[in-house]
C-alpha positions as CSV (number, residue, x, y, z in Angstrom):
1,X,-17.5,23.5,-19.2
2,X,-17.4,19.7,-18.0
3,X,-20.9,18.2,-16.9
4,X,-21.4,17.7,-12.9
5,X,-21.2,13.8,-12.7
6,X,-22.2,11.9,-9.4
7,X,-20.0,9.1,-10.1
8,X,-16.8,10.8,-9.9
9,X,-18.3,12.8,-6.1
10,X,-18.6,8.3,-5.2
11,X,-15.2,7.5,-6.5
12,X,-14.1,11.0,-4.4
13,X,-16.1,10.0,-1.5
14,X,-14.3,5.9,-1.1
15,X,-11.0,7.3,-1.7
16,X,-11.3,10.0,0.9
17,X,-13.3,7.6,3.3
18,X,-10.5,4.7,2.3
19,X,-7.4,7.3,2.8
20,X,-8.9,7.7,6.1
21,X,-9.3,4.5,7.2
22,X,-5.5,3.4,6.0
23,X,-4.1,6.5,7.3
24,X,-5.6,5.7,10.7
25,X,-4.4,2.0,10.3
26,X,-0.7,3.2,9.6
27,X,-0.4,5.5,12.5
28,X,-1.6,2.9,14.8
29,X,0.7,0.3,13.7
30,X,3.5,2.5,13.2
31,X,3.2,3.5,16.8
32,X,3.1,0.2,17.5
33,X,6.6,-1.3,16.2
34,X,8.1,2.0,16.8
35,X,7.9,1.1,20.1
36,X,10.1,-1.6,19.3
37,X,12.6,-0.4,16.6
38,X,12.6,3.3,15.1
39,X,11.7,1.7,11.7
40,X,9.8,-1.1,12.4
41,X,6.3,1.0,11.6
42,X,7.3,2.7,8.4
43,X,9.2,-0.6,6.9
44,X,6.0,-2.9,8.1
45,X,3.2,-0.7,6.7
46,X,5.2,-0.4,3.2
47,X,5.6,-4.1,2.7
48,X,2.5,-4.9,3.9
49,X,1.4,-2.6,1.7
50,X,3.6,-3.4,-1.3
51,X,1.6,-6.9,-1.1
52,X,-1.9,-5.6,-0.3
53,X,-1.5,-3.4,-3.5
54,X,-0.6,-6.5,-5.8
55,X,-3.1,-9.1,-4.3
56,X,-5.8,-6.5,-4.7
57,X,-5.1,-5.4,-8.1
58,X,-4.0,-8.7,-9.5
59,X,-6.8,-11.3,-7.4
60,X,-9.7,-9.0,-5.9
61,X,-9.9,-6.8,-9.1
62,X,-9.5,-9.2,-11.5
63,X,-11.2,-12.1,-9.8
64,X,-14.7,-10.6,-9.1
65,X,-16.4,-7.5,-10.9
66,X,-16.2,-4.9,-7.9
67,X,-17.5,-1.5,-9.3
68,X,-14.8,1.2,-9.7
69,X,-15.9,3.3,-6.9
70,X,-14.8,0.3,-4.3
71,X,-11.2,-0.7,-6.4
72,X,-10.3,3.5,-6.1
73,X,-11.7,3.4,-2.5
74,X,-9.3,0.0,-1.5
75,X,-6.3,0.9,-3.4
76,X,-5.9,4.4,-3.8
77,X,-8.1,4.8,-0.8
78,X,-7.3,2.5,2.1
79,X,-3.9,1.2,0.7
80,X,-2.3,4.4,-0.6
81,X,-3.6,6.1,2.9
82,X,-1.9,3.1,4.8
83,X,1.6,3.0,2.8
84,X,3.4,6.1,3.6
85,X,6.8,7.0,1.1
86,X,7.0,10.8,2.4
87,X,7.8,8.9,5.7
88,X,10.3,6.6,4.1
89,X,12.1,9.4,2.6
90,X,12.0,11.7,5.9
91,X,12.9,8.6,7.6
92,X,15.9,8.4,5.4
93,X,17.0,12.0,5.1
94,X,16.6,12.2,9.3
95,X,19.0,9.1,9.7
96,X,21.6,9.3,7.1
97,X,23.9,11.4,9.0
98,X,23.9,10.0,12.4
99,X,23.6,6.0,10.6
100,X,24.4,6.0,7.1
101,X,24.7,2.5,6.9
102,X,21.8,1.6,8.9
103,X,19.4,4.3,6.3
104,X,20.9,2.5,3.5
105,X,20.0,-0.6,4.8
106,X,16.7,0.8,5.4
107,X,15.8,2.4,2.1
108,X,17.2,-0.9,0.4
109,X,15.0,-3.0,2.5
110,X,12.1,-1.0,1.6
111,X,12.6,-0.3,-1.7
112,X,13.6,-3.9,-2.7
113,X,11.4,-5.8,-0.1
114,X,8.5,-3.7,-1.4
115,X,9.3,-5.4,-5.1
116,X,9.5,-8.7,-3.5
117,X,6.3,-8.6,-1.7
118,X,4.4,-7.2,-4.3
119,X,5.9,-9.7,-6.5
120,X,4.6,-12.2,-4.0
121,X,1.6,-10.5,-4.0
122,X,1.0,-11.1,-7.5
123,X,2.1,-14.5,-7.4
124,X,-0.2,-15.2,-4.7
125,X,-3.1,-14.0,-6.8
126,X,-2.4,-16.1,-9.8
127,X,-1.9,-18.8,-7.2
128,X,-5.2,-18.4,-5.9
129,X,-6.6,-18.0,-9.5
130,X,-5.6,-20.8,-10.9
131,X,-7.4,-22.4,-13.4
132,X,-9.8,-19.5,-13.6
133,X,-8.7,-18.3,-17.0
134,X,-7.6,-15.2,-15.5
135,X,-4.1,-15.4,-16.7
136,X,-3.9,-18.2,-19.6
């Protein structure tokens, strides 16, 4: 039988509090460009995302000692509430056979612009770090 420990009920309590507050943030935003273009919401919160990830991992985390409790509640909290790939993929499987190009073009654009901008998001961070030892 494990110990009761009251840092894992912290870590619990940011990511659920974090989850919330990027869930929250996608649907509005989502709702937003949808208004616009069918996938304008789920495309914009996944590259966003995709780069929030990177520069928080690679610059925030890195660059300042942030206890774990607040790394789980931005990244796995806020940013893994606020990215959405269930809604990519239902996005997808609803499209592909009224617009099979056009879901193509969607999954690629998501898929491969969410490499791109969390590569940018990582070269961002090692831009902003520079000359802070952090990566020589």
């Amino acid at each position: 039988m494990s110990r009761f420990n009251w840092q894992d009920i912290g870590q619990f309590v940011a990511i659920f509090i974090g989850g919330a507050m990027g869930g929250v943030g996608r649907y509005e935003l989502s709702n937003y460009l949808n208004e616009f273009n069918q996938f304008a919401g789920t495309t914009a919160v996944n590259l966003i995302g995709c780069f929030l990830m990177a520069i928080t991992i690679y610059g925030i985390s890195m660059r300042f000692d942030l206890p774990e409790w607040l790394m789980l509640g931005l990244g796995t909290g806020v940013i893994g509430g606020f990215t959405t790939f269930s809604a990519l993929m239902l996005a997808f499987i609803t499209n592909y056979q009224q617009h099979i190009i056009g879901a193509f073009v969607f999954l690629t654009l998501n898929l491969i612009g969410g490499f791109l901008m969390a590569l940018f998001g990582y070269l961002s961070a090692k831009w902003i770090n520079r000359g802070r030892g952090l990566w020589s």
